[in-house]
C-alpha positions in Angstrom: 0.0 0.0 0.0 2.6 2.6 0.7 4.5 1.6 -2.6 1.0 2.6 -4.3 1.0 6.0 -2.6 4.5 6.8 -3.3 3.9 5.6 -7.2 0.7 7.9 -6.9 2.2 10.8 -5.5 5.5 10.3 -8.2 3.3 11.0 -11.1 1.7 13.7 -9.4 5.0 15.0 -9.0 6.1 14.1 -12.9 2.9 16.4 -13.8 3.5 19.0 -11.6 7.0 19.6 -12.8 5.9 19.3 -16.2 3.6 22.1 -16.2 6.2 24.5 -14.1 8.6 23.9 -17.4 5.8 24.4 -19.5 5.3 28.2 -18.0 8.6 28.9 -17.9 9.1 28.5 -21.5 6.8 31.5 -21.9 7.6 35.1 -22.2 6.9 36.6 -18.5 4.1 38.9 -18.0 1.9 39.9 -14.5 -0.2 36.5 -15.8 2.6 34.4 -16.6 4.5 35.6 -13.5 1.4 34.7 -11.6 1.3 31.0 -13.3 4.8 30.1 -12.6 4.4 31.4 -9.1 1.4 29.1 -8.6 2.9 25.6 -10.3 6.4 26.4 -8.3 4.6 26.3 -5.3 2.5 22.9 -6.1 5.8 21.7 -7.3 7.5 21.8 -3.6 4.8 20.6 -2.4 4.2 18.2 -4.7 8.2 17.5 -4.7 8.4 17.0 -0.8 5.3 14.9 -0.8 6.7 12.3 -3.0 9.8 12.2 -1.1 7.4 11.9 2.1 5.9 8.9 0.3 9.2 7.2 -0.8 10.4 7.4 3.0 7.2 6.2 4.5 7.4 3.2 1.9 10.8 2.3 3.7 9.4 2.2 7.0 10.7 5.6 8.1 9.1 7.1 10.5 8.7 10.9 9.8 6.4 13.4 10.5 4.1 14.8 7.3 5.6 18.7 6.6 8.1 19.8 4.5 10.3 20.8 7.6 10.7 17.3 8.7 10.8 15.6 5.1 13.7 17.5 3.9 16.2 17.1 6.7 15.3 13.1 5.7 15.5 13.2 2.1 18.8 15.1 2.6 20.3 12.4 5.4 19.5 9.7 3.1 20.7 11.8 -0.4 18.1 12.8 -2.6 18.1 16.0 -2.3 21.9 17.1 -2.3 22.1 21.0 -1.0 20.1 21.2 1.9 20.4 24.9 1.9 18.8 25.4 -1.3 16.0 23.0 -0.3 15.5 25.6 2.6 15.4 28.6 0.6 12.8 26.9 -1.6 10.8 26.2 1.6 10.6 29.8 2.6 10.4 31.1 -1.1 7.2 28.9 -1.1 6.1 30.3 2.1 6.5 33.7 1.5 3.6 33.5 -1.7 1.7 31.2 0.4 0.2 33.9 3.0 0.1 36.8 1.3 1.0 38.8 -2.0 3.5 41.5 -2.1 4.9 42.3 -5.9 8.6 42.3 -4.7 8.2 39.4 -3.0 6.4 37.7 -6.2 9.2 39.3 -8.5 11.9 37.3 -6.2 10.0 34.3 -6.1 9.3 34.4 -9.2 13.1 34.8 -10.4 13.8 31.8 -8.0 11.3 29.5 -9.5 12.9 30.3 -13.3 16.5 30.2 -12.1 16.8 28.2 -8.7 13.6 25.7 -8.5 13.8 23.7 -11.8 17.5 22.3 -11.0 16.6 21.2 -7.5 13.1 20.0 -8.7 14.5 18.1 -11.4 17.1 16.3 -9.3 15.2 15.1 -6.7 12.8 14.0 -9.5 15.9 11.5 -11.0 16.4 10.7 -7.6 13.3 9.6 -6.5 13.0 7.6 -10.2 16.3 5.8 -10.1 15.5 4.7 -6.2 11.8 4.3 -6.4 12.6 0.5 -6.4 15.3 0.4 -3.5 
C-alpha cells in the first residue's frame, strides 16, 4: 500500500514539474509571473510529498511537513544541497500567506532560475530509487 502511494504521489509530482517547465518557457508577463508562481509552489509541495511517500514506503518514521521531510530526504541523499531546499521552503512560504509584488518578482526569479534544478534532481532521484 505505501509503494502505491509513493507511485501515486510520483506521477503527481512528474505532472507538476511538467507544467512548471511548461510556464517557464513562456515570455513573462503579470499573468505568466502569476502561473509560474502558482505551479512552483504545487511543485515543492508536490516535490516533498513524493519524497514523504518514498520514506514512508521504507518504513521511516517521519512526520508529514516539508520541515521534517527534507532534513530526511537530505540524510539519506536525494536532495543534495540542503540549503537550497531551505530557501525553496521559505520562497514557497512567503507567496503562500500573502502577496506583495517584490516578493512575487523574487519568487518568481527563483522558481525560473533556482527551483527547476533542485526540482529536477530530486525528480531523478526519486526515479532511479523508487525501487530500493
Amino acid at each position: 500500500m505505501s509503494q502505491d502511494r509513493f507511485a501515486l504521489a510520483l506521477a503527481q509530482f512528474e505532472k507538476a514539474l511538467r507544467t512548471l517547465h511548461e510556464v517557464l518557457a513562456l515570455n513573462e508577463d503579470v499573468v505568466v509571473r502569476d502561473s509560474i508562481i502558482m505551479r512552483f509552489t504545487y511543485c515543492f509541495e508536490a516535490g516533498w510529498k513524493a519524497g514523504y511517500r518514498w520514506l514512508r514506503a521504507r518504513g521511516v518514521d517521519v512526520d508529514e511537513g516539508a520541515y521534517e521531510v527534507l532534513p530526511e530526504l537530505f540524510k539519506r541523499r536525494l536532495i543534495a544541497d540542503a540549503a537550497a531546499w531551505g530557501e525553496m521552503r521559505k520562497m514557497r512560504n512567503h507567496v503562500a500567506h500573502t502577496y506583495d509584488e517584490g516578493v512575487a518578482l523574487q519568487v518568481a526569479a527563483f522558481a525560473r532560475s533556482v527551483a527547476p534544478g533542485l526540482l529536477n534532481a530530486l525528480l531523478e532521484q526519486l526515479r532511479a530509487r523508487a525501487d530500493v
